[in-house]
C-alpha positions as CSV (number, residue, x, y, z in Angstrom):
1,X,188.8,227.0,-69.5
2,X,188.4,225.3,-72.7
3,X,185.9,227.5,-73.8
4,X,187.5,230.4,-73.5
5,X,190.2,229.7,-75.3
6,X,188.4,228.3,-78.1
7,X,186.4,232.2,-77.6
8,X,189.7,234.0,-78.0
9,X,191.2,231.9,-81.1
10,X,187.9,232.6,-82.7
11,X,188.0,235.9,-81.8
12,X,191.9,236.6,-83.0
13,X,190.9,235.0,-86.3
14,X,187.5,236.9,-87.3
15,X,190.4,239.7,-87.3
16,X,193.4,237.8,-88.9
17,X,191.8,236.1,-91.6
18,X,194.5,236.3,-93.5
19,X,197.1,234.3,-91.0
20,X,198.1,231.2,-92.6
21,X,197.5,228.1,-91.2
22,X,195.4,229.4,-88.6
23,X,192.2,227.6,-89.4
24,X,193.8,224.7,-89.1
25,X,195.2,225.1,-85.9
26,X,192.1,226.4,-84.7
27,X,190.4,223.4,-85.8
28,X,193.6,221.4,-83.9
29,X,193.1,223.0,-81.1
30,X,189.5,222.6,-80.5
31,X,189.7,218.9,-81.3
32,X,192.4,218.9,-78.1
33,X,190.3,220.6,-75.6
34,X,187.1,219.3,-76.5
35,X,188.2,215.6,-76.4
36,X,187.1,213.8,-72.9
37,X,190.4,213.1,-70.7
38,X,191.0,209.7,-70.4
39,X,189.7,207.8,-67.8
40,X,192.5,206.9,-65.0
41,X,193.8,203.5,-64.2
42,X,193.9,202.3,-60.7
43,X,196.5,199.5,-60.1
44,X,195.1,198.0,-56.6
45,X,198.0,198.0,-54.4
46,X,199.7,195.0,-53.3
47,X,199.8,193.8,-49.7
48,X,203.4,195.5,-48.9
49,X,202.3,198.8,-50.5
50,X,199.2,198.5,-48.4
51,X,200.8,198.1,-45.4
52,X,203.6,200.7,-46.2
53,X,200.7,203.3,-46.6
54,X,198.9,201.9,-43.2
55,X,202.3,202.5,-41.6
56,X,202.9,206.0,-42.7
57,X,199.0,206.8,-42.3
58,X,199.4,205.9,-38.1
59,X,203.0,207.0,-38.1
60,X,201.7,211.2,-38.6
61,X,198.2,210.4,-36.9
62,X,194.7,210.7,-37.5
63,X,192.4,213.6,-36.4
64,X,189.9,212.6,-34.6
65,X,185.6,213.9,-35.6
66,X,184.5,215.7,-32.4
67,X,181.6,213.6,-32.4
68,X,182.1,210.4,-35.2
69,X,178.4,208.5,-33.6
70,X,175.8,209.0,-35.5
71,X,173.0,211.4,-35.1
72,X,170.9,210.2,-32.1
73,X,166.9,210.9,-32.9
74,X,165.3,211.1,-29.3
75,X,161.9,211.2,-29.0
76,X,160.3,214.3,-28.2
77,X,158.4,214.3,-24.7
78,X,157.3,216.4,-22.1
79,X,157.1,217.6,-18.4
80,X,154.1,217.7,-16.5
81,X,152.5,217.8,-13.4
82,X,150.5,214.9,-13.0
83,X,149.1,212.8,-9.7
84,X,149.9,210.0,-8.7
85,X,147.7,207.2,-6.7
86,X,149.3,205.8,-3.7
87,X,148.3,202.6,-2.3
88,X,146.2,204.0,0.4
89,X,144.1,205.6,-2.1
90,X,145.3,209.3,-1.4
91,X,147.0,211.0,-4.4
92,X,150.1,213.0,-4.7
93,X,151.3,215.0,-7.0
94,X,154.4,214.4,-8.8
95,X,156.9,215.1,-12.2
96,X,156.0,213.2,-15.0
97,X,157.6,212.5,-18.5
98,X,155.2,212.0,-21.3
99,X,155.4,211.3,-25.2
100,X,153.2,209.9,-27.9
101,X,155.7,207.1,-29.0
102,X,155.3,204.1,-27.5
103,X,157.7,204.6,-24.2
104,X,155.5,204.1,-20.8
105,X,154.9,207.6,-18.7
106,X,157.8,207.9,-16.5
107,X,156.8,209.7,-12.7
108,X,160.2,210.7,-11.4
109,X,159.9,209.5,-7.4
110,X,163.9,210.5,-6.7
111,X,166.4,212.7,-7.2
112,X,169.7,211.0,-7.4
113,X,173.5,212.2,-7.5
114,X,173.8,215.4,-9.3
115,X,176.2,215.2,-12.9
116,X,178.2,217.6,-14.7
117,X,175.3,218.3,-17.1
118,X,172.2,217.4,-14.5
119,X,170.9,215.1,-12.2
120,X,169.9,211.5,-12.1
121,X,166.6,210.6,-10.6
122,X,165.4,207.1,-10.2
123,X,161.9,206.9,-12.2
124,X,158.8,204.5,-12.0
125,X,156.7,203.6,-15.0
126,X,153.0,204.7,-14.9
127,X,149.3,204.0,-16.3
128,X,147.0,207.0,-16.9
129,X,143.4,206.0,-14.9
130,X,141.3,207.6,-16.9
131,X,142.2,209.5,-20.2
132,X,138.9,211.2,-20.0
133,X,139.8,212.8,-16.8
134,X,140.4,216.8,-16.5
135,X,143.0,216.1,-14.0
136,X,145.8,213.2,-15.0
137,X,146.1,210.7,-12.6
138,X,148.6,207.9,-13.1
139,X,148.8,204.1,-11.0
140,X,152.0,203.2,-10.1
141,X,154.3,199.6,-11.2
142,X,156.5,197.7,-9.5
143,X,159.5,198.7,-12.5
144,X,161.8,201.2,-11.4
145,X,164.2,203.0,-14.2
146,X,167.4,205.9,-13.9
147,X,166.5,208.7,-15.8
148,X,169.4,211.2,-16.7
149,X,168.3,214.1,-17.2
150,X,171.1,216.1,-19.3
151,X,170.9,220.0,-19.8
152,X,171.4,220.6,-23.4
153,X,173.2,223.7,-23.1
154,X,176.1,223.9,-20.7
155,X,178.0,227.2,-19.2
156,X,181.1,226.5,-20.2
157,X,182.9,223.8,-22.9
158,X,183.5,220.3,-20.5
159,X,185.4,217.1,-21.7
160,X,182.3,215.3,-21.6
161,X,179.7,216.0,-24.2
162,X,175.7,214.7,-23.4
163,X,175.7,215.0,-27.1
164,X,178.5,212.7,-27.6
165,X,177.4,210.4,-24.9
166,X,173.5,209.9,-26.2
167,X,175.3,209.2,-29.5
168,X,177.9,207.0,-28.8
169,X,174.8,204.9,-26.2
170,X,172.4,204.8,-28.9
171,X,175.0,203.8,-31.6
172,X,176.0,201.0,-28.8
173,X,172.1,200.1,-28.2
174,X,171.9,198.9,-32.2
175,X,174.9,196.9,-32.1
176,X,173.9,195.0,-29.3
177,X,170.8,194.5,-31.1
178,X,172.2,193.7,-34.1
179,X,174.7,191.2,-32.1
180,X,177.7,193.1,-33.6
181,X,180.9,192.7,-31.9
182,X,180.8,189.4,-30.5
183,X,184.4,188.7,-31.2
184,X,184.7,190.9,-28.0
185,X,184.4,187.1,-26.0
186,X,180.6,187.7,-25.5
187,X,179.4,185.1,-27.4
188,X,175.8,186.5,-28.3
189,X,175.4,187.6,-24.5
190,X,174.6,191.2,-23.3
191,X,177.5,193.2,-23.1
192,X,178.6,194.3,-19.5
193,X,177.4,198.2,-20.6
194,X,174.5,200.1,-19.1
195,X,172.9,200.8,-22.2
196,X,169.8,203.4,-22.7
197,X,166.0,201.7,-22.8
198,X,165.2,204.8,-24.5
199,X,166.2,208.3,-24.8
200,X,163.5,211.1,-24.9
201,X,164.1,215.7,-25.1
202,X,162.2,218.6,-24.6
203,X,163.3,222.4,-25.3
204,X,165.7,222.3,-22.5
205,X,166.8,219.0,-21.9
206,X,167.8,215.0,-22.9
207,X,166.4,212.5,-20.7
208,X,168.3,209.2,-21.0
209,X,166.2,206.0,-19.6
210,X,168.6,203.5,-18.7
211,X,168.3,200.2,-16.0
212,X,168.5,201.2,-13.0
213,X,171.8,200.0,-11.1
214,X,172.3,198.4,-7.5
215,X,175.0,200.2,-6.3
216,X,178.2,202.7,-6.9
217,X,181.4,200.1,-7.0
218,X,183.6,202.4,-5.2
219,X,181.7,202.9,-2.6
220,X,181.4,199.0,-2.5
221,X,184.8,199.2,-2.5
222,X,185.5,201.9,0.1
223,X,182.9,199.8,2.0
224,X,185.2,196.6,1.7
225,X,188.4,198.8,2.8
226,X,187.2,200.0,5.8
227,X,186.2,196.5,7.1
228,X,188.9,194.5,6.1
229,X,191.8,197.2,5.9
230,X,193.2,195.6,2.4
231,X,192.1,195.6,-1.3
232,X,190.4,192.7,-2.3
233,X,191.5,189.1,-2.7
234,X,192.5,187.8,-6.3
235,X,189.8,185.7,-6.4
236,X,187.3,188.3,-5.6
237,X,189.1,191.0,-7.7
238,X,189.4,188.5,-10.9
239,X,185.4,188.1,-10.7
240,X,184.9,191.8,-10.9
241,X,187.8,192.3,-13.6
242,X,186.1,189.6,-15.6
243,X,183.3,191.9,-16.3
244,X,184.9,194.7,-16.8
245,X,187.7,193.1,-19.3
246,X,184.3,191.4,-21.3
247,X,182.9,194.9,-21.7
248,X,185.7,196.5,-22.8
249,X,186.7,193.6,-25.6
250,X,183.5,193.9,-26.8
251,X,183.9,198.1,-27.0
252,X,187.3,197.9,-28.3
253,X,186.0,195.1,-30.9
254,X,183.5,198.1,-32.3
255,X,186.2,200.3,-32.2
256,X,184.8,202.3,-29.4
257,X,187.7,203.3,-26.7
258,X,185.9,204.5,-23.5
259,X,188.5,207.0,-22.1
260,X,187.6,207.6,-19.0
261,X,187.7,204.3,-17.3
262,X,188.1,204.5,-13.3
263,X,186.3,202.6,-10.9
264,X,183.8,206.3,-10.7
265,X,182.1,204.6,-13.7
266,X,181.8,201.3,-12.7
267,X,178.2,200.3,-11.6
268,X,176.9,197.0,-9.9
269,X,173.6,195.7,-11.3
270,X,171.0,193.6,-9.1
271,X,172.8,190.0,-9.9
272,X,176.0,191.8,-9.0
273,X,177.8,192.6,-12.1
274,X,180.1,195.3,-12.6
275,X,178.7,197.4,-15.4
276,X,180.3,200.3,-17.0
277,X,178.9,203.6,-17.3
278,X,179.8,207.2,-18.1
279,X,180.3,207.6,-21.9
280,X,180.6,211.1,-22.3
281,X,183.7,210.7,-23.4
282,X,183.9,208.0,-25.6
283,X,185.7,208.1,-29.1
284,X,185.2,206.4,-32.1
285,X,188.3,205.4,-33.8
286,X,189.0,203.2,-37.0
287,X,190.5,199.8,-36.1
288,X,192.4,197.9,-39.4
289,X,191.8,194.5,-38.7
290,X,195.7,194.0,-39.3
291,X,197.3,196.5,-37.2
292,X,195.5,197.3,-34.5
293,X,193.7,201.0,-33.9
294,X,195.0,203.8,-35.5
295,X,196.6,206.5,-33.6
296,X,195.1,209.7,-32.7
297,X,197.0,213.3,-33.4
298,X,196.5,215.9,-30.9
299,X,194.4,219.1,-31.2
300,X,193.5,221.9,-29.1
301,X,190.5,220.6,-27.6
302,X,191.0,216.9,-27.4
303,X,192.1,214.9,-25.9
304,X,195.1,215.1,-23.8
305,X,192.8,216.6,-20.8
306,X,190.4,213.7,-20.9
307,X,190.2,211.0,-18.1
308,X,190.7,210.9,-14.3
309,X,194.2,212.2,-13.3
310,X,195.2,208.6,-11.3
311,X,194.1,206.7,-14.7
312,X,195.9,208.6,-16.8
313,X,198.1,206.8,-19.2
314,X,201.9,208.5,-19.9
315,X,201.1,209.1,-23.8
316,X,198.3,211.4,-22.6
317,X,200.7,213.9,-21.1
318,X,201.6,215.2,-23.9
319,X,205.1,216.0,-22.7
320,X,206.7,218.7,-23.6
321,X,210.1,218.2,-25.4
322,X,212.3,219.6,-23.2
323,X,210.8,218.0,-19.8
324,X,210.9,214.5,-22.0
325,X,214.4,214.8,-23.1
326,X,215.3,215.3,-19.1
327,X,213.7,212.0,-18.4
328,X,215.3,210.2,-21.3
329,X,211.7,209.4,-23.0
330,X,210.1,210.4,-26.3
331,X,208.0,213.1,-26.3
332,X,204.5,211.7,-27.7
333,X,202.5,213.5,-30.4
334,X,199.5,211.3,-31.2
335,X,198.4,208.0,-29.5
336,X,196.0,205.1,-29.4
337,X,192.7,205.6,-27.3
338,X,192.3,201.8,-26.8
339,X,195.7,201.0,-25.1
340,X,195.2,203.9,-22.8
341,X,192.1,202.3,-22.0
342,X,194.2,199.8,-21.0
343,X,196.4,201.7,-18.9
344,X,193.1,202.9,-16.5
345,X,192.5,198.9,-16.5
346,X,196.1,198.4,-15.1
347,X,195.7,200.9,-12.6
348,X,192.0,199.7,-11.6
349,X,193.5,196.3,-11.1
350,X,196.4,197.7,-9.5
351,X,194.0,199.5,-6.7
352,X,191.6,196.7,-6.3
353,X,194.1,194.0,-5.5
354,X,196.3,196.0,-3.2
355,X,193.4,198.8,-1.9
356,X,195.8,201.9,-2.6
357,X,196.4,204.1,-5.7
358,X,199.8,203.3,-7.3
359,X,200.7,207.3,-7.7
360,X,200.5,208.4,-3.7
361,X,201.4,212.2,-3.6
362,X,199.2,215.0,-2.6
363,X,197.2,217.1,-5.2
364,X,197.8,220.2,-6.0
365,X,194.6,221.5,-7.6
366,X,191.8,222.6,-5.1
367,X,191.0,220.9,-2.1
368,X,193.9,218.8,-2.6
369,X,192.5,217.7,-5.8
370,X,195.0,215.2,-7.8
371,X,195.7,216.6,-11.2
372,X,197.1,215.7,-14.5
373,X,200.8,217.7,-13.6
374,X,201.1,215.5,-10.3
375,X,201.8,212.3,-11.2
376,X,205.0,214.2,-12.9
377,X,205.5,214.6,-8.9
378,X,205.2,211.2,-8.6
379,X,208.1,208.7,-7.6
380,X,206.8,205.9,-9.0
381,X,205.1,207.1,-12.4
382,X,208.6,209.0,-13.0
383,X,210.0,205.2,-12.8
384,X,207.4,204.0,-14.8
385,X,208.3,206.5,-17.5
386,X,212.1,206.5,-17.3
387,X,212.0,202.6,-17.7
388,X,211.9,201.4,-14.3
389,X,208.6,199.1,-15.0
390,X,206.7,198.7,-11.8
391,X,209.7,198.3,-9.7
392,X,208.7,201.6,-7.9
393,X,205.6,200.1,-6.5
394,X,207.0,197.3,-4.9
395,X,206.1,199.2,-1.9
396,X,202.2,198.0,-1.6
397,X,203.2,194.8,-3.1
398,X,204.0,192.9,0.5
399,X,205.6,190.0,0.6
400,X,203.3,187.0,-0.7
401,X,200.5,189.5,-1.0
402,X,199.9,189.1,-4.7
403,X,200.7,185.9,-7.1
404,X,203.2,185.8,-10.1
405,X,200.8,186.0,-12.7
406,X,198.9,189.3,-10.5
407,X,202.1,191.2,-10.6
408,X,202.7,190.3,-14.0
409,X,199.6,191.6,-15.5
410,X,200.0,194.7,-13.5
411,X,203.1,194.9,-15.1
412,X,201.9,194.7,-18.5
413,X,198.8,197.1,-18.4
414,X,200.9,199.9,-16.7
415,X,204.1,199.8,-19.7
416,X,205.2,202.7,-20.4
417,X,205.0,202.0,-24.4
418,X,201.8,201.7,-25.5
419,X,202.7,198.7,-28.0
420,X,203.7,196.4,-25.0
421,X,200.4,196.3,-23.3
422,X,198.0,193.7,-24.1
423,X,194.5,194.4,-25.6
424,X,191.6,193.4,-23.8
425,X,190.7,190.3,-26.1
426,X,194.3,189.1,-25.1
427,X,194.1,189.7,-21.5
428,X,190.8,187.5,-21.6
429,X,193.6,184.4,-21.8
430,X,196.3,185.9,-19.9
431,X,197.4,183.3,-16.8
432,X,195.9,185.1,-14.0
433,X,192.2,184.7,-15.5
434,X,193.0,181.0,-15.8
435,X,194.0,180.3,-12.2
């Protein structure tokens, strides 16, 4: 802009020689707008001004990235039909996964569970006999792997992203190796997390490598309530929370909130363990080291219809105005991913320790399917939310069944606000843990 003023005075003199004073105030003027602005001074703000900002910052709410991992690089493979030597000698042929960077052939033997975006197949690593040979023929190993095999284009947009998922798992992969978030109360041990081996794509599809787990919790669990007819004991329960609670301090430590924690995606490994599973969708969110994680404003596609309905924590609702001025509770706007992480923990604990869901009423999506909208039909979630505390599941809590310090932890993971629940690092020396 300079410029062209400097262009027009020249201009408007060439014709008005004869102004007076104009050469001076030509040469004024482009002393002024050809001098360099002065550089700004930053004042670093003071502790209260920081925090004041802080406050206002979570007060309106962040938006969350769609996708804040970074960029996952899998390595390209592909699919071909190969044989495979059994030990009789006879050969069979089979699916195999092959690639030119370091990762074994994988022959996939099963076909597991089917998933949202594909299917799960259990998978054993292989040796090529002889590379020479016209026709592949591969010996088999004792190893077995789960393979995921993940579509990369879906019909129609889903909650969970594979995308987001092979991010957020490979971003997970390097901290572990890196032995980042250790404050989580692992102490340089392996986090509780079914994390990748490796992750490998063709044209059409991912293919996530990952150990290969034992056996689905809930049906352990729906194994255990059929024989003894009652969730299970403390003792047993606080074993199995244990894990669970270690591998979501450690996720919460990174910043990483799970969001969709049920016991669907909890997995038992050979010595056991619960592990969790299912990241798809997974958020990253900033966590100030002074005030806890950040909250989260809505938008149209995230996140309010993320999560199992029975897990779903009150701020996720979304409530309208209205309906939340009729129940006498504030109508939320933006929230914090990790303490409705915490929520689904209160309600996982709630169902192991007394073998029923705390919201009983019949779905209304189909099949009887439980949806978001019922647990507004819901007795005791309507207490929950109008103040009542847990006082409106006293119903499965018979008499003696569960200790002081059980119900009390209950208590605290299913609050209504958000604030009064504990995180997981905290619940890791609550009483219960200690009995």
């Amino acid at each position: 802009m300079g410029d062209d003023v400097l262009r027009l005075l020249r201009s408007y003199a060439e014709h008005r020689a004869d102004a007076p004073g104009l050469a001076e105030a030509l040469a004024f003027l482009s002393a002024v707008l050809l001098r360099p602005p002065p550089a700004p001074t930053l004042q670093p703000l003071n502790s209260s001004a920081s925090k004041k900002l802080l406050d206002s910052i979570m007060a309106v709410g962040f938006k969350a990235e769609w996708n804040a991992f970074p960029t996952p690089h899998p390595v390209p493979c592909r699919v071909m039909r190969a044989g495979l030597r059994l030990s009789t000698g006879e050969i069979t042929p089979m699916t195999v996964l092959v690639n030119e960077a370091g990762v074994p052939p994988l022959i996939l033997t099963q076909k597991g569970p089917r998933t949202l975006t594909g299917f799960v197949f259990q998978a054993m690593p292989v040796q090529l006999e002889d590379p020479s040979a016209a026709e592949p023929v591969y010996q088999g190993s004792s190893e077995r792997y789960a393979v995921k095999k993940i579509r990369k284009r879906t019909e129609r947009p889903m909650a969970e992203d594979p995308r987001r998922e092979l991010a957020c798992l490979m971003w997970l992969k390097a901290m572990a190796e890196t032995g980042e978030g250790r404050g989580g109360g692992l102490a340089g041990a392996a986090p509780p997390i079914n994390l990748p081996l490796a992750v490998l794509e063709d044209t059409q599809n991912f293919y996530l490598v990952m150990p290969l787990l034992e056996e689905d919790f809930l049906d352990a669990f729906n194994r255990h309530l059929i024989s003894a007819r009652r969730g299970f004991s403390e003792q047993e329960a606080k074993g199995m929370l244990k894990d669970i609670v270690t591998g979501l301090a450690w996720l919460h430590a990174l910043g990483v909130a799970h969001h969709d924690m049920s016991l669907e995606n909890v997995m038992l490994n050979a010595h056991g363990q619960c592990v969790l599973i299912d990241f798809g969708q997974a958020i990253k969110v900033p966590v100030p080291s002074s005030a806890g994680a950040a909250k989260f404003a809505f938008q149209t596609r995230w996140p309010g219809s993320y999560g199992k309905a029975h897990y779903m924590a009150p701020e996720l609702l979304n409530l309208e105005a209205r309906f939340a001025q009729s129940l006498g509770v504030t109508s939320n706007r933006s929230f914090d991913p990790l303490k409705a992480d915490m929520f689904a923990l209160g309600v996982i604990m709630f169902i192991l320790v007394t073998g029923t869901t705390p919201w009983s009423f019949n779905g209304s999506g189909p099949n009887g399917m439980f949806r978001a909208v019922d647990l507004l039909r819901s007795p005791a979630y309507i207490s929950m939310l109008t103040g009542g505390g847990i006082e409106g599941l006293s119903h499965a809590f018979a008499q003696g069944q569960l200790s002081e310090a059980a119900v009390d932890l209950v208590g605290r993971l299913l609050a209504r606000d958000p604030a009064a629940r504990p995180t997981a690092s905290e619940i890791q020396a609550h009483p219960w843990f200690s009995e």
